[in-house]
DOBA-547026 format. One record per residue (C-alpha): residue number from 1; residue in three letters; chain; z negated, x, y. Coordinates in Angstrom, 3 decimals, decimal comma. Example, Ala and Ser with C-alpha at 12.3 -4.5 7.8 and 13.67 -1.06 7.14 Angstrom:
<recs>
+-----+---------+--------+----------+----------+----------+
| num | residuo | cadena |        z |        x |        y |
+-----+---------+--------+----------+----------+----------+
|   1 |     ALA |      A |   -7,800 |   12,300 |   -4,500 |
|   2 |     SER |      A |   -7,140 |   13,670 |   -1,060 |
+-----+---------+--------+----------+----------+----------+
</recs>
This chain:
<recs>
+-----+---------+--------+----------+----------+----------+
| num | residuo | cadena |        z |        x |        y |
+-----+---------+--------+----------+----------+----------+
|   1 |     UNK |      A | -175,452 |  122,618 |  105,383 |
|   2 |     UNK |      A | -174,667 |  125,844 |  105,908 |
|   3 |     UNK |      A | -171,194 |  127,787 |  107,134 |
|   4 |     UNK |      A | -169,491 |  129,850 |  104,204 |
|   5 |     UNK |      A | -166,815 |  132,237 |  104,337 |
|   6 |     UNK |      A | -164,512 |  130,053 |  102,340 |
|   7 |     UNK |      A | -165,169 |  127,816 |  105,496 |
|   8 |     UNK |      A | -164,444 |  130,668 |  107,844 |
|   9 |     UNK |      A | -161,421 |  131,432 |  106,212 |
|  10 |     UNK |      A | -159,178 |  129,837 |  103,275 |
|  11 |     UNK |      A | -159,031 |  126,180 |  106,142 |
|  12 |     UNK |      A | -158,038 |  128,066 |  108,962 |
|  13 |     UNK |      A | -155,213 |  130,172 |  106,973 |
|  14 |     UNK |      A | -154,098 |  127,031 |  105,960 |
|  15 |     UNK |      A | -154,087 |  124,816 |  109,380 |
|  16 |     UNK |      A | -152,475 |  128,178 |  111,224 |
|  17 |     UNK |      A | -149,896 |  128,492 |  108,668 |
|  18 |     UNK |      A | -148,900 |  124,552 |  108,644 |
|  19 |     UNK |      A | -148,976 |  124,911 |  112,839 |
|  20 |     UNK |      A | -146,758 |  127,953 |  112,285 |
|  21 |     UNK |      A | -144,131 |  125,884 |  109,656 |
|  22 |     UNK |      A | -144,167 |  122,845 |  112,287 |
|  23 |     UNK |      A | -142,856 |  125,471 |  115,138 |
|  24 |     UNK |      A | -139,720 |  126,448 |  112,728 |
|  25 |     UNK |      A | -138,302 |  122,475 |  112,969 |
|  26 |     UNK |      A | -138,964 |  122,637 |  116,763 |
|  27 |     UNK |      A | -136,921 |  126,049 |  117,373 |
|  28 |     UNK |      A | -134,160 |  125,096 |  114,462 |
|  29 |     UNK |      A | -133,958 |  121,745 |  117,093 |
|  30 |     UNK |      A | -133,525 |  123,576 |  119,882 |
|  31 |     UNK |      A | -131,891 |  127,387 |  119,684 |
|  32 |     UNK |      A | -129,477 |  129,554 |  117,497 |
|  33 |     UNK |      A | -131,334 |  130,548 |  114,270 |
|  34 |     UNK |      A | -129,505 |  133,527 |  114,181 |
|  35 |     UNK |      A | -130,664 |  135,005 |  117,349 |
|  36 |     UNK |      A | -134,058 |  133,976 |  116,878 |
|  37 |     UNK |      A | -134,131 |  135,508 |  113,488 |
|  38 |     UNK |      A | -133,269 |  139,058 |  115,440 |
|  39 |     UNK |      A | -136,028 |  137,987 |  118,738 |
|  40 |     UNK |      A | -138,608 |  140,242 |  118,986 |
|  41 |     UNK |      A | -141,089 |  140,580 |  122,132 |
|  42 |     UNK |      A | -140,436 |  144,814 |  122,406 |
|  43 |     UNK |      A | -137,973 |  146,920 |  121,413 |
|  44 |     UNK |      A | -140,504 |  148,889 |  119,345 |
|  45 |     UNK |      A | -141,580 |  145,416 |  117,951 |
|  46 |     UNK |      A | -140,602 |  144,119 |  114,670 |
|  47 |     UNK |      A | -138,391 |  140,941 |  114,737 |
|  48 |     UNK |      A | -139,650 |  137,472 |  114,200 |
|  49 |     UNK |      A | -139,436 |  136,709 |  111,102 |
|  50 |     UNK |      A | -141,994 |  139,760 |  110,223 |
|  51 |     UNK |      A | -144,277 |  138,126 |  112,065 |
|  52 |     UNK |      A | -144,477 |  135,121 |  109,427 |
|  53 |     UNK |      A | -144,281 |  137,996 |  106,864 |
|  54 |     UNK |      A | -147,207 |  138,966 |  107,845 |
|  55 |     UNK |      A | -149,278 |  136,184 |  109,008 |
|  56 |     UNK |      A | -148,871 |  135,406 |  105,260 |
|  57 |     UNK |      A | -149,732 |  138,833 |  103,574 |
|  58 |     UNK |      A | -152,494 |  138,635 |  105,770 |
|  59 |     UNK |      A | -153,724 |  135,511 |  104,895 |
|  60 |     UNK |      A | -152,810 |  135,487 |  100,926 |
|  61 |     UNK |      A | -154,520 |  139,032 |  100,962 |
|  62 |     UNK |      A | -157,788 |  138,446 |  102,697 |
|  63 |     UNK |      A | -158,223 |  135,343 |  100,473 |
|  64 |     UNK |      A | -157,759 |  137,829 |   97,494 |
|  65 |     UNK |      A | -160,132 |  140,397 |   98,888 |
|  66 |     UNK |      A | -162,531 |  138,443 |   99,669 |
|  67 |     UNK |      A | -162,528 |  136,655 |   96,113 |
|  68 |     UNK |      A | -161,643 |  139,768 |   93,677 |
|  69 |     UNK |      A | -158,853 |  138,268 |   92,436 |
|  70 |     UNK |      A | -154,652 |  138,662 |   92,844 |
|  71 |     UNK |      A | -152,579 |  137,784 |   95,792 |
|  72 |     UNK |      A | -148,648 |  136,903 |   94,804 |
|  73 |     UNK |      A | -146,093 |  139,257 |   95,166 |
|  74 |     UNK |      A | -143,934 |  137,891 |   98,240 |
|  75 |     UNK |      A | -141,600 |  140,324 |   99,158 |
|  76 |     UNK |      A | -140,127 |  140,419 |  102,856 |
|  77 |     UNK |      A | -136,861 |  139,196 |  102,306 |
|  78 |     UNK |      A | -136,512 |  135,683 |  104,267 |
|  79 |     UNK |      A | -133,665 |  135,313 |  106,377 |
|  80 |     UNK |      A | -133,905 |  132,228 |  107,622 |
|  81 |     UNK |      A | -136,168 |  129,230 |  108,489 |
|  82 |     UNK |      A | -135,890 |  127,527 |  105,371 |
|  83 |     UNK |      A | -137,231 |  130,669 |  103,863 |
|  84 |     UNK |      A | -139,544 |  131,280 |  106,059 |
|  85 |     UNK |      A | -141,305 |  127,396 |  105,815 |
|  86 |     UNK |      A | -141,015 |  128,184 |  102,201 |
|  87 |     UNK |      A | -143,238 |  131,656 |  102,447 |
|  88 |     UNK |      A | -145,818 |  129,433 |  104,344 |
|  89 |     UNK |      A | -145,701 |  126,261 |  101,657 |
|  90 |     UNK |      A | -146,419 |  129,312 |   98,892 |
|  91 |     UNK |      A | -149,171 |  131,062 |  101,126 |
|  92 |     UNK |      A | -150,669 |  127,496 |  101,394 |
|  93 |     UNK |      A | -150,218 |  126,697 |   97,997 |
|  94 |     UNK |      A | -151,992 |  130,432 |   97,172 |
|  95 |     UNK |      A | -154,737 |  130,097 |   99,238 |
|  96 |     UNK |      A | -155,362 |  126,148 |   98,098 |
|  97 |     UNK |      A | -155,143 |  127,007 |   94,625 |
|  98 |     UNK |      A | -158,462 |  129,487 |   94,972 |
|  99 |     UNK |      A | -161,769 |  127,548 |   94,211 |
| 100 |     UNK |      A | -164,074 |  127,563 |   96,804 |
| 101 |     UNK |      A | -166,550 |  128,527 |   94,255 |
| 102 |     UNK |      A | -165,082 |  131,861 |   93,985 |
| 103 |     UNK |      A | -166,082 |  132,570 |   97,118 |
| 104 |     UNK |      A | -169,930 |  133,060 |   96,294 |
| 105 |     UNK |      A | -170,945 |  136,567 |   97,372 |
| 106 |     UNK |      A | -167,664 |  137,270 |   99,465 |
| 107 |     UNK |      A | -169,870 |  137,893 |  102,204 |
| 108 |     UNK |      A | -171,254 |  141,172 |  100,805 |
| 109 |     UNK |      A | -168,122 |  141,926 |   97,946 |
| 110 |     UNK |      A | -166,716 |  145,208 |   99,473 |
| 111 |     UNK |      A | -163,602 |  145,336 |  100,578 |
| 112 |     UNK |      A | -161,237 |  148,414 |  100,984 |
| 113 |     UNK |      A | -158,200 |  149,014 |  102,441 |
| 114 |     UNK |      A | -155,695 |  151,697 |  102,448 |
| 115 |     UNK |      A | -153,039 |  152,535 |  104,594 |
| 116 |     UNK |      A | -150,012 |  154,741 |  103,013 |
| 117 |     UNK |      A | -150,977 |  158,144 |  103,512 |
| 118 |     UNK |      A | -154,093 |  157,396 |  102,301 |
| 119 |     UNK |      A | -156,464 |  156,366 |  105,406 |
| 120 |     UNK |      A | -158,180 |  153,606 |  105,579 |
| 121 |     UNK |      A | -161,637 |  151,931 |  105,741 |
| 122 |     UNK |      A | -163,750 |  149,801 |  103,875 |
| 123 |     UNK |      A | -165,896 |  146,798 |  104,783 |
| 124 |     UNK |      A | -168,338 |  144,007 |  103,612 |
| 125 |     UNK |      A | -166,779 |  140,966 |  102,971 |
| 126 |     UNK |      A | -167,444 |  139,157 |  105,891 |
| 127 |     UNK |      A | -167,391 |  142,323 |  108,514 |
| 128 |     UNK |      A | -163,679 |  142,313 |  106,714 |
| 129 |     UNK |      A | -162,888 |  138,999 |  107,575 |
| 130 |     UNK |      A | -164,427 |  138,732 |  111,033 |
| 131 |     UNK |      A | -163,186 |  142,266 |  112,436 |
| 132 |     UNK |      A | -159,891 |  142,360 |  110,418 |
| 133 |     UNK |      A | -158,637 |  139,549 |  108,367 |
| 134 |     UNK |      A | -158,732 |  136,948 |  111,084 |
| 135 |     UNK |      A | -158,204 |  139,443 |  114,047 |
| 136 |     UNK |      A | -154,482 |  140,078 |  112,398 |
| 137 |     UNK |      A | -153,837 |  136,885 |  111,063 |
| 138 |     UNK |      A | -154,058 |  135,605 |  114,455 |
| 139 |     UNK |      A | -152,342 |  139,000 |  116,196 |
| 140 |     UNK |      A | -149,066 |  137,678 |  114,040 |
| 141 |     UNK |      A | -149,911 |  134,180 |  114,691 |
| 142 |     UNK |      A | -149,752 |  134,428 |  118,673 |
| 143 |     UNK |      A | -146,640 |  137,025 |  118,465 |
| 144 |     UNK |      A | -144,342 |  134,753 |  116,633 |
| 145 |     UNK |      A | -145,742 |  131,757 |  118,954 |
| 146 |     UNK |      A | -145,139 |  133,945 |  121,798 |
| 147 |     UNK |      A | -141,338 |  134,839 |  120,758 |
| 148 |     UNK |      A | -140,359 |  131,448 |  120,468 |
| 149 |     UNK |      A | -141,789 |  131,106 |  123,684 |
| 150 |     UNK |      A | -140,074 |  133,763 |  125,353 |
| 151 |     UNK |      A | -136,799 |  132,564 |  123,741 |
| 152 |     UNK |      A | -137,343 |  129,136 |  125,177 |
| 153 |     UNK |      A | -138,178 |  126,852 |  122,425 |
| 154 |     UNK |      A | -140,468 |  124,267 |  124,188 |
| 155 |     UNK |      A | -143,575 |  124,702 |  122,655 |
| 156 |     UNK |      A | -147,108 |  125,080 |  124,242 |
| 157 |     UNK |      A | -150,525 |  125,183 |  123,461 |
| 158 |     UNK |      A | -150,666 |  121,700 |  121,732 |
| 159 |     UNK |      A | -148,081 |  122,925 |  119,493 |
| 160 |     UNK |      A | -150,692 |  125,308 |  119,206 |
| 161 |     UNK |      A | -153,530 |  123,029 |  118,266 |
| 162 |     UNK |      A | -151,807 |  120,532 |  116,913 |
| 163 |     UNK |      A | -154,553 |  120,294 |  113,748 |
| 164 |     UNK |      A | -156,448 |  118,904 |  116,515 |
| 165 |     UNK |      A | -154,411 |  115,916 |  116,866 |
| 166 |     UNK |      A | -154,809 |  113,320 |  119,445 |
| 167 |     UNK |      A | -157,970 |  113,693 |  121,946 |
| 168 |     UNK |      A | -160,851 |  112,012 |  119,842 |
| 169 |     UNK |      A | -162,894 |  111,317 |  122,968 |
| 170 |     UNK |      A | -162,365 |  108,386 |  126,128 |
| 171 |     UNK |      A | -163,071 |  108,448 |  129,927 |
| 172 |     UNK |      A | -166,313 |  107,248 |  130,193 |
| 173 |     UNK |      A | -166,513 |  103,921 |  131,930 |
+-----+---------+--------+----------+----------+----------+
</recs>
């Protein structure tokens, strides 16, 4: 059996995105929505819910890329958590809704992207996913993990990993 990129990709968009939704019921238990709708880590840092805004774009958008076919339109206008767990059930429901199958030759499909002003660079598929795709994903994923931690929601690292569920192995003995 061998490891695809759908593997590499469409399951773990989809686990980090449900993780991220579960941290949303957790904070709305436990702080002022408002203020951590306006937390950021740095001034020069864009506020929390951009970091959801973005986790998705750059999940819906690497599935795209890598299959040659449209990401939705979501534009950046969720204001609170409801909206925000609603971005992540359509990123989900996005990424789900792509058929493995059209993942065959994503490894080697090219890939470009542009920044505005025009720079930008262009990849294989799986140099994309491996040195961009996932790289970002995961910069957003950690920086809205790490505002709600900084804000004092209590959640840790098996909030983290909580796809892992319980511990599947015993003490020896």
């Amino acid at each position: 059996m061998s490891f695809s990129i759908y593997d590499a990709s469409a399951p773990l968009f989809v686990r980090s995105l449900r993780t991220m939704r579960a941290w949303l019921d957790k904070a709305a238990a436990e702080k002022d929505e408002a203020q951590l709708l306006e937390a950021r880590l740095a001034p020069d840092m864009r506020p929390f819910p951009a970091q959801y805004q973005m986790a998705s774009d750059s999940a819906k958008n690497a599935i795209a890329r890598l299959c040659g076919v449209e990401a939705p339109s979501m534009p950046d206008t969720e204001a609170s958590f409801s909206e925000l767990k609603d971005r992540c059930d359509r990123t989900i429901a996005f990424i789900e809704s792509v058929d493995p199958a059209a993942f065959a030759g994503a490894e080697a499909r090219e890939v470009e992207l542009r920044f505005p002003g025009g720079i930008g660079y262009r990849w294989a598929g799986a140099a994309y996913l491996t040195g961009f795709a996932i790289p970002n994903f995961f910069f957003h994923v950690t920086t809205a993990y790490a505002i709600l931690r900084a804000s004092g929601v209590s959640i840790g690292k098996p909030d983290y990993l909580q796809h892992l569920g319980p511990p599947n192995l015993q003490p020896e003995g």
